[in-house]
C-alpha positions in Angstrom: -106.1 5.0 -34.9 -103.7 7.7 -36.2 -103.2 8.5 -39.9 -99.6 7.1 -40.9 -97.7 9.6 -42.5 -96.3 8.1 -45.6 -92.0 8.1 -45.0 -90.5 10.3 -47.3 -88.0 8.5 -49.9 -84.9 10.6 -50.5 -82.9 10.5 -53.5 -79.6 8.8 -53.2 -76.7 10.4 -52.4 -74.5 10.8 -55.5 -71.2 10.7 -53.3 -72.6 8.0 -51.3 -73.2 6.1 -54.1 -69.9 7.2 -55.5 -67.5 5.5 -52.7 -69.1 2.3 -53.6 -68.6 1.8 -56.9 -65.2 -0.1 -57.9 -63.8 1.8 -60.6 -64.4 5.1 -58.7 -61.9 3.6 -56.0 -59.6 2.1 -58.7 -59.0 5.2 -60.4 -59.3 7.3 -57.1 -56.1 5.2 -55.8 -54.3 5.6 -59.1 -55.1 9.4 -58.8 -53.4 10.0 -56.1 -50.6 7.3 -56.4 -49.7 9.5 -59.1 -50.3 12.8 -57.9 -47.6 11.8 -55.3 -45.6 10.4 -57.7 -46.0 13.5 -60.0 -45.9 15.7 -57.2 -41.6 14.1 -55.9 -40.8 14.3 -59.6 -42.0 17.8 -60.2 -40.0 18.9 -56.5 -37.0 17.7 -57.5 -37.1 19.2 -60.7 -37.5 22.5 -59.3 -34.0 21.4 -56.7 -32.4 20.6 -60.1 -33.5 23.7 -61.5 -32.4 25.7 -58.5 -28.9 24.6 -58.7 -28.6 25.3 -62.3 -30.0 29.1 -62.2 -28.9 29.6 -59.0 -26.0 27.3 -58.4 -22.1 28.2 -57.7 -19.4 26.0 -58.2 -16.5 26.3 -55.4 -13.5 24.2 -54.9 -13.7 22.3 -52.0 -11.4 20.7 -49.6 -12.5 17.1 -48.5 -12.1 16.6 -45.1 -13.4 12.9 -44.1 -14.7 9.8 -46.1 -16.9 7.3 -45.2 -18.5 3.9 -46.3 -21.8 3.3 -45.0 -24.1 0.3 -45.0 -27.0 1.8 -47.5 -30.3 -0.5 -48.1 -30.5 -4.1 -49.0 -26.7 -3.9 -48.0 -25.1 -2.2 -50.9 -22.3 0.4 -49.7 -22.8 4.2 -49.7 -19.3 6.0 -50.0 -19.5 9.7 -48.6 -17.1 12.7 -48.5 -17.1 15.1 -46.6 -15.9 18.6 -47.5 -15.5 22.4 -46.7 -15.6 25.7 -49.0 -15.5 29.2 -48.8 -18.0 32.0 -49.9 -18.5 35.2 -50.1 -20.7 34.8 -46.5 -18.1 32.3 -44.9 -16.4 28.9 -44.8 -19.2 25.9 -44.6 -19.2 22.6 -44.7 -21.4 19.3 -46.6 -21.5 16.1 -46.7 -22.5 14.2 -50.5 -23.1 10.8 -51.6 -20.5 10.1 -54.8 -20.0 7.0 -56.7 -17.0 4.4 -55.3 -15.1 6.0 -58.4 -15.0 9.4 -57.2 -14.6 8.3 -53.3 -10.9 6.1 -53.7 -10.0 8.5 -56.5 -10.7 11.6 -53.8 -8.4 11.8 -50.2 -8.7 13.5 -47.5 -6.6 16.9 -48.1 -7.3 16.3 -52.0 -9.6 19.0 -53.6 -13.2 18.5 -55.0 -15.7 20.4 -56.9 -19.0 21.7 -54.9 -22.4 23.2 -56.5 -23.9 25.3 -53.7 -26.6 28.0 -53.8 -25.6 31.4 -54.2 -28.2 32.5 -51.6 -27.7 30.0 -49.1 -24.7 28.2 -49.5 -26.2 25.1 -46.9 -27.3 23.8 -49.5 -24.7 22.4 -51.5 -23.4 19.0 -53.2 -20.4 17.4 -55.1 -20.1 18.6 -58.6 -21.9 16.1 -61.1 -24.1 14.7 -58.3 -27.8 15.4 -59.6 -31.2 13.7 -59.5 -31.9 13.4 -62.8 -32.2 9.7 -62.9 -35.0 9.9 -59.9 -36.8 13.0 -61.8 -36.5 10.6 -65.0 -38.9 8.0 -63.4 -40.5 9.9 -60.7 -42.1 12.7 -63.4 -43.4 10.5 -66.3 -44.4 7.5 -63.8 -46.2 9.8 -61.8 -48.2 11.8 -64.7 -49.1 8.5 -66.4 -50.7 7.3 -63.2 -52.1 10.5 -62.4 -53.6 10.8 -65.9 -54.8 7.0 -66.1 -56.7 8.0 -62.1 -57.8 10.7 -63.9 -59.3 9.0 -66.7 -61.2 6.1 -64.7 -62.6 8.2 -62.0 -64.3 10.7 -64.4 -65.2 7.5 -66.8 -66.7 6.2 -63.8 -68.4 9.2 -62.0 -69.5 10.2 -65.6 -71.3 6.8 -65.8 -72.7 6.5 -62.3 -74.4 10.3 -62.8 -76.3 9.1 -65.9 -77.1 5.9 -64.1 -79.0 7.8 -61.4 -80.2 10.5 -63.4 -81.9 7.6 -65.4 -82.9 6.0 -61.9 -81.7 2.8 -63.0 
């Protein structure tokens, strides 16, 4: 009869062990939920920032309007318009409040941001996305913080656990 060889026992993998725990998921998904979050808030803070260091105001001549069917069927009123700059005449298109779109006519003037280095990009005057950056940015570093905060409770706790070898 041959000698059995006794199996060898490895210690378990911490990771392993890791993607099975609960709260290591829980604050995993809240890490990156946030991190997203965080992420679009932080991006358009930057595009707000751009326009103010960066940004030209031009008079603008609209040249169309439009009402559009926007989500869960409220309307979306749209002008568009067309400036000059120093590199040319160009055109845009902006979302405005239903104020600004049966105050403005077509042949009326308007006020455009647009950036002095590439003059593409441009919007109406006092269009911004403050209001988006004002929930994207704190939503998303609270939840990125709170992910934070579970998955290294969590990981912190399973490494004593199996350094224990409970």
């Amino acid at each position: 009869m041959q000698p059995t060889q006794p199996k060898r026992v490895d210690k378990p993998s911490f990771w392993r062990a890791a993607s099975g725990e609960f709260w290591v998921r829980f604050g995993s998904i809240w890490f990156v939920v946030g991190a997203i979050f965080l992420s679009i808030g932080l991006w358009l803070l930057a595009g707000e920032w751009r326009y103010r260091s960066d940004g030209v105001t031009s008079p603008a001549l609209v040249t169309g309007k439009e009402q559009r069917s926007g989500q869960d069927f409220q309307d979306e009123y749209w002008i568009d318009y067309r400036f000059d700059t120093p590199y040319g005449q160009f055109t845009g298109s902006s979302q405005v409040p239903e104020e600004m779109w049966q105050k403005r006519q077509v042949n009326d003037t308007v006020g455009v941001v647009y950036s002095a280095h590439n003059p593409r990009k441009n919007r109406a005057q006092g269009q911004d996305n403050w209001t988006l950056i004002a929930i994207f940015t704190p939503l998303g570093a609270f939840l990125f913080g709170l992910g934070t905060m579970f998955l290294t409770k969590s990981l912190r706790d399973l490494r004593k656990q199996m350094s224990e070898g409970t």
